[in-house]
Each structure stands twice: as C-alpha cells, then as structure tokens.
C-alpha positions in Angstrom: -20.3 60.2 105.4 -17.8 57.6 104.3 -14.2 58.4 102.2 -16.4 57.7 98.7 -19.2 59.6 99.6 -17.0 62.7 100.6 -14.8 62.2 97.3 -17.7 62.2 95.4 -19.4 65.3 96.8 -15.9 66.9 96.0 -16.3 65.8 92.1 -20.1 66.5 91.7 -21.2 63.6 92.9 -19.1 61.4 90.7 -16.9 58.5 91.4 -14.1 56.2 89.2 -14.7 59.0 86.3 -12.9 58.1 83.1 -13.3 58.8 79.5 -14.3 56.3 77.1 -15.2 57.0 72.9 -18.7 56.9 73.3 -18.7 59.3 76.5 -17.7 59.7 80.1 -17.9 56.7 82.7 -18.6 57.5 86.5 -20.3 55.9 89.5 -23.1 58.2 91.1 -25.5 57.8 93.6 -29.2 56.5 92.1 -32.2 56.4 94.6 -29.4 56.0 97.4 -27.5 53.2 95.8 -24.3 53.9 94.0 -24.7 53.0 90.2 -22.3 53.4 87.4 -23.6 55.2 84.5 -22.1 56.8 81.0 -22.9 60.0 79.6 -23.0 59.9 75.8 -21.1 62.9 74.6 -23.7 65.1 73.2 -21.7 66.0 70.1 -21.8 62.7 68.9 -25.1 62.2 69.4 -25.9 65.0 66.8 -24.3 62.9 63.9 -26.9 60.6 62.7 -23.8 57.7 61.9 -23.0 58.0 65.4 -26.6 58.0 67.0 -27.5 54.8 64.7 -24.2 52.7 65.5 -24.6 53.2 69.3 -28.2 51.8 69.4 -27.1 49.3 67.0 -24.6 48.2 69.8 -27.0 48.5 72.5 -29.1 45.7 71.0 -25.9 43.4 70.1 -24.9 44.2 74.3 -27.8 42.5 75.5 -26.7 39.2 73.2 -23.4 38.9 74.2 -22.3 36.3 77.1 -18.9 36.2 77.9 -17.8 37.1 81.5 -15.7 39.7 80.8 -18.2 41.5 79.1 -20.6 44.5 81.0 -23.9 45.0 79.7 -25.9 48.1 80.1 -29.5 49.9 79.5 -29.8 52.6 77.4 -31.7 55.6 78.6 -33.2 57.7 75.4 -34.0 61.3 75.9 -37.4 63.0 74.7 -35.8 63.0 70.8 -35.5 59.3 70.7 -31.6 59.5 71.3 -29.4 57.7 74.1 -28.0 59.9 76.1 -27.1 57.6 79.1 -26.5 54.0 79.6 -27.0 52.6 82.9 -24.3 49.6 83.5 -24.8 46.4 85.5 -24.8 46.4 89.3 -20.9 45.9 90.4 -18.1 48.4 91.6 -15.6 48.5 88.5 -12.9 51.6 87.6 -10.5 52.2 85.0 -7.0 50.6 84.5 -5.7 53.9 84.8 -7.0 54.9 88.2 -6.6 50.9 89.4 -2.5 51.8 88.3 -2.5 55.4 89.8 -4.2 53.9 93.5 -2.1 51.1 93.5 1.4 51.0 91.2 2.7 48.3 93.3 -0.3 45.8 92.1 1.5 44.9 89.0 3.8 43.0 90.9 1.4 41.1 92.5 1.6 37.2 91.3 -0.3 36.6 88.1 -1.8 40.0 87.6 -0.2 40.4 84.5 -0.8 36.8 82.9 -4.4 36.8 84.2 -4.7 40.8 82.6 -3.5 39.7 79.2 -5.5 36.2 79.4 -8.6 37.8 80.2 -8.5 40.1 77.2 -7.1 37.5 74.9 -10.7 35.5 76.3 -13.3 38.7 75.6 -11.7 39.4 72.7 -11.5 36.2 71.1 -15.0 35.6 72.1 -15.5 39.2 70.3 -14.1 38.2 67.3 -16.0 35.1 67.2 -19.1 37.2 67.2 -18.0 39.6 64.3 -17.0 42.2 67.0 -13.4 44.4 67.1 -12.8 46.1 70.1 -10.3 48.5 68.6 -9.2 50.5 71.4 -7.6 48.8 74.4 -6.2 51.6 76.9 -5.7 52.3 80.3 -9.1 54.9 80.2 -11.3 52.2 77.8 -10.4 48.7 80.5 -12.0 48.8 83.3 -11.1 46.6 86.1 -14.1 45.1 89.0 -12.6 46.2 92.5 -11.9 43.5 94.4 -10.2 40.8 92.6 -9.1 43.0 89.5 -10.9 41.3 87.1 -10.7 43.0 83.2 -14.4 44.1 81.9 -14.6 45.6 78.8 -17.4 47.7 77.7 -18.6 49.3 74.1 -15.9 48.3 71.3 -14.7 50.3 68.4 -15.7 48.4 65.4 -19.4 49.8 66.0 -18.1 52.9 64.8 -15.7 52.3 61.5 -18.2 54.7 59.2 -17.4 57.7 61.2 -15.2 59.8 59.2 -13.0 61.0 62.4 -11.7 58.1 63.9 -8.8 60.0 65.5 -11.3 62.8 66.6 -13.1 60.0 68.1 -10.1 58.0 70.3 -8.8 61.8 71.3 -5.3 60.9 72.8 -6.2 57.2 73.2 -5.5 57.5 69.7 -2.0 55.8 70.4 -3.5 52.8 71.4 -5.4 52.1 68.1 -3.9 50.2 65.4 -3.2 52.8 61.8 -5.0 51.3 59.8 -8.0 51.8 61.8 -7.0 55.7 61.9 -6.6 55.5 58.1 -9.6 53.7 57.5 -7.7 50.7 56.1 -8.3 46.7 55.9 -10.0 46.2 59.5 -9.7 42.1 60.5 -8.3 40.9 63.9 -4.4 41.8 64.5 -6.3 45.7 64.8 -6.9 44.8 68.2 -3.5 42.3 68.4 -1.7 45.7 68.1 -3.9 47.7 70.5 -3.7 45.1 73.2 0.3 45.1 72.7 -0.2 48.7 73.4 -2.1 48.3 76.4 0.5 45.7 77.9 3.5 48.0 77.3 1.4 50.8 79.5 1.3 47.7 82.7 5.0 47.3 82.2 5.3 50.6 82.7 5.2 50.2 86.0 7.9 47.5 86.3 10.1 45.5 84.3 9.3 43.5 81.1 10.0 40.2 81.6 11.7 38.5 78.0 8.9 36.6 77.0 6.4 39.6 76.6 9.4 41.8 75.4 9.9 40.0 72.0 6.6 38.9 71.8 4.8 42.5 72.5 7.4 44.1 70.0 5.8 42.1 67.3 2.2 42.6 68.1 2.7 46.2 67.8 4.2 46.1 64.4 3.2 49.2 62.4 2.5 46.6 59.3 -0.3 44.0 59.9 1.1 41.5 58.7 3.9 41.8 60.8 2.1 40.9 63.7 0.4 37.9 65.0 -2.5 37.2 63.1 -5.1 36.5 66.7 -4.8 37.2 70.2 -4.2 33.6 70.8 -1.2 33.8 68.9 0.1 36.1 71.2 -1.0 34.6 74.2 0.7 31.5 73.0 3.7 33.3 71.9 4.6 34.2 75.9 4.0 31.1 76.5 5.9 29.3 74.3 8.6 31.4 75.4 8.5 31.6 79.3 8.7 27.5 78.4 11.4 27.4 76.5 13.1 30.2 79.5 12.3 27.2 82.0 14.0 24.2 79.9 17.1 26.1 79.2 17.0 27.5 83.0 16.9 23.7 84.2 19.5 22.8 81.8 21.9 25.3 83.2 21.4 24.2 86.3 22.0 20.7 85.4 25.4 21.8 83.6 26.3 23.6 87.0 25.4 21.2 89.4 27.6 18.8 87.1 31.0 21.4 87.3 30.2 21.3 91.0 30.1 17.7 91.4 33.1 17.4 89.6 34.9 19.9 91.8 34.0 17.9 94.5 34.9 14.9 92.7 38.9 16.2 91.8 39.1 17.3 95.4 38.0 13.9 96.5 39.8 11.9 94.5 43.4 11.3 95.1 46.0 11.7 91.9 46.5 8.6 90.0 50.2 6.7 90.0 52.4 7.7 87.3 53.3 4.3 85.8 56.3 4.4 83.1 55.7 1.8 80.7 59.0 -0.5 79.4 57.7 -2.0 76.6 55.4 0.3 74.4 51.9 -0.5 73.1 51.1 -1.8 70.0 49.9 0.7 67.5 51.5 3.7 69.3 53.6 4.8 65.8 51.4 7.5 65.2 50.4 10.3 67.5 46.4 10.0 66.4 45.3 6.6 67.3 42.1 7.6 64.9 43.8 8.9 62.0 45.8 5.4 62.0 42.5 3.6 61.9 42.1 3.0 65.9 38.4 1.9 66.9 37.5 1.6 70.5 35.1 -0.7 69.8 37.4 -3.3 68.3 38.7 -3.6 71.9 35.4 -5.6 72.3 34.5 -6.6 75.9 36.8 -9.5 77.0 37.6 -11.2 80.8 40.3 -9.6 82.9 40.9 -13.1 83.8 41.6 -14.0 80.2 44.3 -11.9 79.3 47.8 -11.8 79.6 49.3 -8.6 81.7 51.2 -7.4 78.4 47.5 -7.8 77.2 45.6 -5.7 80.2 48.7 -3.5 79.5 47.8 -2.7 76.4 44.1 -2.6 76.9 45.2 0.7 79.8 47.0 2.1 77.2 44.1 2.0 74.6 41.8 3.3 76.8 44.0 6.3 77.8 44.4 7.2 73.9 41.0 7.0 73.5 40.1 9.1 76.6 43.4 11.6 75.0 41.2 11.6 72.0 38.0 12.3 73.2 39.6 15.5 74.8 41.2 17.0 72.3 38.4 16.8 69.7 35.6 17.5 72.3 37.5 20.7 73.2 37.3 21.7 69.9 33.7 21.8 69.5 33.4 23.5 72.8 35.4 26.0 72.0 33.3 26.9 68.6 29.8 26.1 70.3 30.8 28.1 73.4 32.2 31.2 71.2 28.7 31.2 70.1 27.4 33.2 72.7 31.2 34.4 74.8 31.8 37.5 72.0 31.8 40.6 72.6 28.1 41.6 70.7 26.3 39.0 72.7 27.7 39.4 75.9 26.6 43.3 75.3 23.2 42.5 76.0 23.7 38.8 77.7 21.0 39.8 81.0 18.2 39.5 77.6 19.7 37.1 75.6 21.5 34.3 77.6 18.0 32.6 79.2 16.4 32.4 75.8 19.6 31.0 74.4 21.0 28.7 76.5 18.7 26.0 76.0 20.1 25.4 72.4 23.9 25.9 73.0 23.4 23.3 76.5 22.2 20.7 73.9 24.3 21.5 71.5 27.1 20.6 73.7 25.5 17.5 75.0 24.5 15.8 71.7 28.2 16.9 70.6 29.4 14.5 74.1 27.1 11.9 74.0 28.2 11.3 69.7 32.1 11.6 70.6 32.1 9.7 73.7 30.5 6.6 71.8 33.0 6.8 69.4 35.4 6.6 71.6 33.7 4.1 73.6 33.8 5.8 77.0 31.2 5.4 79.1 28.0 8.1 79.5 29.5 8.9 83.2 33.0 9.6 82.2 32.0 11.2 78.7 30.1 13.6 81.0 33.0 14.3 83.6 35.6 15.2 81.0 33.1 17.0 79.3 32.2 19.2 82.1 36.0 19.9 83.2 36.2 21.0 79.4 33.0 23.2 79.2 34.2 24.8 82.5 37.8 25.2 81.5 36.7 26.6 78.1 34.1 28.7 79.9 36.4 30.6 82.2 39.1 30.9 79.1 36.3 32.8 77.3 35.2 35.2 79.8 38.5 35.7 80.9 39.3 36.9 77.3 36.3 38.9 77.1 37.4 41.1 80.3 41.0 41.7 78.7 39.7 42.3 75.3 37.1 45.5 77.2 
C-alpha cells in the first residue's frame, strides 16, 4: 500500500477532498484506478432551479474547448437527478491543499504570472462564450499535479436564479464580487474582482510585488466601475507596470553608473591652472552673461589658427560663463525636480514608490540637461558631466536634510 492509498483509507477512501458550490470534489478509487469524482450536495438537488441549471451546465461542459477547462460526465440517480459527476482522467487538487503541501511553491519562477495568465485565458475564453465563473478561490481552482497547471471546473453564472447566492458560496463567499451576492448587474469585472481576490490569497504566502499591489487594489474595488472592465485589462495592467519598473530601473542605473564615472573621472583628472587674466573680457559688465543678451551660439565655430590670442582669450572666457551659467540655472531645476520625490511624505513609503517613479523624475532631469546645455552650447558629454556632479551634489543635500529634519 503506497502513501495515497494509506491516506485515503484514513479519509474513507478519499483523496485531494475540497468543497466546491455545486458539491464535494475528491479522488477515489473506481474498478482499481483512481478517479476524481464530485458529489452533488443533495440539498441542492431538491430545488428544482438548482437541479435544471446543473444539467443545463453539464450539456454546455461537453462544448467547451479551452485547456484549462475539465470536463466531466454526469451520473443521474433512479429520479432522473445528477447526483455525481465523473471528471476527466488526470491527477488535479485544490489551490488550497497545492499552498498547504507546498508554501514555498509561490516563489518558484513564474508561478504567479503563469497562475494569473492562465485564468485571465479560461476566463476570457468564458466570457466569450457567455459564461461567468463567479467564484475564484483557493477551494473552487484546482491545480493538475505536476506542472501546476490552473483547471477550472463548474462556474457560477449557471446558477444566478437561485435566491441564496451567499448560502450557496458558504465562506467562499469573500471571494465573490457584491453585486453577485445582491443579485445586481452581472457582466465581466464580477469575476475581475473575484480573481483579484484569489491573487491576494497567493501573495499571502509571500510578498506583493508593486505591479500586482496597485493593480489588484483596483480589481477588487467594491464599485464595478471602479475596476477594470476585463481580465485582460488587468493582466495588461501588471504588465504595463513591471515595464515601466524595468525602464525606470535601467535609467537609474544609467544615472549611477554616470556619478561613478565621474568620480573616477575627478580623481583622474588633475586640477586645472588658475590663470589670472590682465586684461578683462569683453562683455564682462554684468554678472549674467544671459540677462545682458550673451548667446553661445554667436561664438560660431571659427579656426584656432585664425584668431588672435586676446581673441582665444576671450573665446576661454566665454566658454567658462557659459559653463558658470549652465550651473547655476541647471542646479535650480534639480533642486525643484529632485524635491519632488526627497520630502518627507514620499520618502515615508519610498521602498513602494521610488521604482514606479523614478522613470519620470530620471527624464525629467535629462530633457531639463539636454535643453539647457544647447543653450549654452556645451557639448552633450560635458552637459552630462556637470549635470551628474549636480544631481549628485543635490542628491546627497536632500537626504542629508531629510535625516536632520527626522
């Protein structure tokens, strides 16, 4: 006697038992193969809604094709009722007792994606054929053994005319959307909300990552039309997001590899020669070259060769302004983009918000140095070095206010 033989003769025989709507689930031995069966619970058998709508859905099983989908035989007692349904050949259990067995298999790499994308699939495919599934819990998703695959079974929207919907979910009640329990406008975010539910259960086990967090928040919106309007939406939602995550992730890391390069660089690079100047520039009466109508670009580009050393002088002294220029207004906007997110309300949940906000302030910042350094006609290269010591210098002004200011 193997380990599932010996558990089953423990539990009458039955194996993987969980409770769905319509009746209990279990694997059991049949003419000495295992089979999975479902027992129809005999009090809803005695309401004639009930009765109708499950052989109603026992003809509509046999027409639907969509992998995730299990199909099953009804077995009718002697007063023309199912009482059992006999599902296909295959070793499948519940979420639940998948979780309970193995925790640690929600951390395994792209269970979670290949969960929700799998349900997004069936249900869409549902939908498609007029079908709600309703109720998406732990208890109602089974899972094949094996590779974890999601199979879904009999769906909810078979039974809308029965009067007790909450009578009928028991305590997977939570996982169905209210209207449904209010007998309200039934259309396709019903089961958005009840697959949000779900989800929150898997994550459960482990962390949310920020792309589901936001994303699962409004698909379980107590309103309807607070919450996407398909499954699809949703799916695309995490998407869109884990995306954006990425760009603003590589942008960073661009920004830092710059600082670092530029550490290098002002270790590197020996300090330039002081050189005090006898004659001054021309144009040097006012302290803001730009407010006295300077232009880089007027400097135009001319030979070395060509002009006179009070000429190449003055051209030094141009560029210097310019560069003096740049600075101080680029420092400016720094310090308003950067103050954006270096206050004290962001930084109080910063571990959430800084990878979905990043991206925006990082181009913020460059747009803001690629405009100002072509005004000032610096080149990309340098616009990019002073920016960096700026961002940095700005950057560590910031936090270092932030820790006085706690």
């Amino acid at each position: 006697m193997n380990y599932e033989e010996m558990l089953a003769a423990k539990n009458e025989g039955k194996l993987n038992k969980t409770l769905l709507p319509i009746g209990e689930y279990y694997r059991v031995q049949i003419d000495g193969k295992y089979r999975a069966v479902i027992d129809v619970r005999p009090e809803l058998n005695s309401s004639i809604a009930f009765s109708g709508a499950l052989k109603t859905e026992c003809e509509r099983n046999k027409t639907l094709v969509n992998r995730y989908q299990l199909h099953y035989t009804p077995v009718m007692n002697e007063n023309g009722e199912v009482e059992q349904l006999e599902v296909e050949a295959g070793v499948f259990l519940s979420m639940e007792q998948l979780l309970n067995e193995n925790p640690a298999v929600v951390a395994e790499k792209g269970f979670i994606d290949n969960t929700l994308q799998a349900l997004v699939d069936i249900t869409t495919y549902l939908h498609s054929q007029g079908i709600r599934h309703i109720c998406y819990s732990p208890k109602t998703v089974m899972v094949r053994k094996g590779d974890h695959a999601v199979m879904l079974l009999s769906h909810g929207s078979f039974y809308l005319a029965m009067d007790d919907q909450r009578g009928l979910y028991g305590d997977d009640a939570v996982f169905v959307a209210p209207e449904v329990l209010e007998h309200g406008t039934i259309d396709d975010r019903c089961d958005v909300y009840s697959i949000g539910k779900f989800m929150e259960t898997i994550f459960q086990r482990g962390g949310m990552s920020v792309e589901y967090d936001k994303a699962l928040k409004k698909a379980t919106s107590e309103k309807p039309e607070d919450r996407y309007d398909t499954p699809q939406a949703l799916w695309k939602a995490v998407q869109s997001r884990r995306s954006m995550i990425r760009s603003g992730l590589m942008l960073l890391a661009a920004v830092i590899v710059a600082l670092v390069i530029f550490e290098i660089y002002t270790e590197l690079v020996p300090e330039p020669t002081q050189v005090e100047y006898v004659k001054p520039a021309p144009r040097q009466a006012t302290d803001d070259l730009l407010d006295d109508g300077f232009k880089p670009e007027d400097l135009g580009v001319v030979s070395a060769d060509s002009l006179s050393e009070e000429d190449l002088e003055a051209q030094r002294v141009y560029k210097a302004k310019a560069e003096e220029i740049f600075r101080k207004n680029y420092e400016k906007e720094a310090d308003r983009i950067l103050s954006k997110i270096y206050n004290k309300d962001y930084m109080n949940s910063t571990e959430k918000r800084f990878a979905a906000e990043s991206q925006s302030t990082i181009e913020e910042l460059m747009k803001v140095q690629q405009k100002m350094g072509q005004e000032a006609s610096l080149t990309p290269e340098r616009a990019q070095l002073i920016a960096s010591e700026i961002i940095e210098r700005v950057t560590n002004e910031k936090k270092k206010q932030l820790k006085n200011n706690k």
